[in-house]
N, C-alpha and C positions, 0 to 999 in steps of 0.2 A: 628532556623533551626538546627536540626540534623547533628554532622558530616559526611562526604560523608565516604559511606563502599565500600571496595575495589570492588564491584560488582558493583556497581551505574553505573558508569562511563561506562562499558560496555554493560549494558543493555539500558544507553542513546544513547550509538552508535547504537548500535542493533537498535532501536528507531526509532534514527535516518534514519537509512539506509533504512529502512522498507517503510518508509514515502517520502523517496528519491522516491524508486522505486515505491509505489502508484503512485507518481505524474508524474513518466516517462511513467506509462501506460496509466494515462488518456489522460496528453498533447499528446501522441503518437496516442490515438484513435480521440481525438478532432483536431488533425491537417488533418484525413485520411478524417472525414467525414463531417469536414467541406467546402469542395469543391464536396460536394454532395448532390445533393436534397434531393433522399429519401435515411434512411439508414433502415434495416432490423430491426425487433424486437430479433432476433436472433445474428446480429451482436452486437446489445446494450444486449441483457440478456449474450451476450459471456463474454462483457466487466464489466459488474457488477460480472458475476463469478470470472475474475483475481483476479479485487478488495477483494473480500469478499475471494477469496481463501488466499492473501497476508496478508488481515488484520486477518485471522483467526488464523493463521501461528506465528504470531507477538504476539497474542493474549494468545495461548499455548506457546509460549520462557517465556513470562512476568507470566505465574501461573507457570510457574516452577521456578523461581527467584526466 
């Protein structure tokens, strides 16, 4: 394994934190609509844009590394 370069460690925070907040937005959407019958197609396509906006976001920091 390659020595760790002074940007590594930053970019696994980065990483990290990224993936933090992915999982605060799903467990936040899956605790709203699971005490609900029906939930919208609209409300789930909202929830897949956070995701895909977060992960996209995450996605341009890491090509610029």
């Amino acid at each position: 394994q390659p020595p760790a370069r002074t940007g590594d460690t930053m970019t696994e925070t980065h990483e990290m934190e990224a993936l933090t907040e992915a999982l605060s937005i799903i467990d936040r959407a899956l605790g709203e609509m699971l005490h609900r019958e029906l939930v919208s197609t609209n409300e789930v396509a909202d929830l897949l844009l956070d995701i895909r906006s977060l992960v996209a976001s995450e996605a341009a920091v890491l090509v610029q590394s």
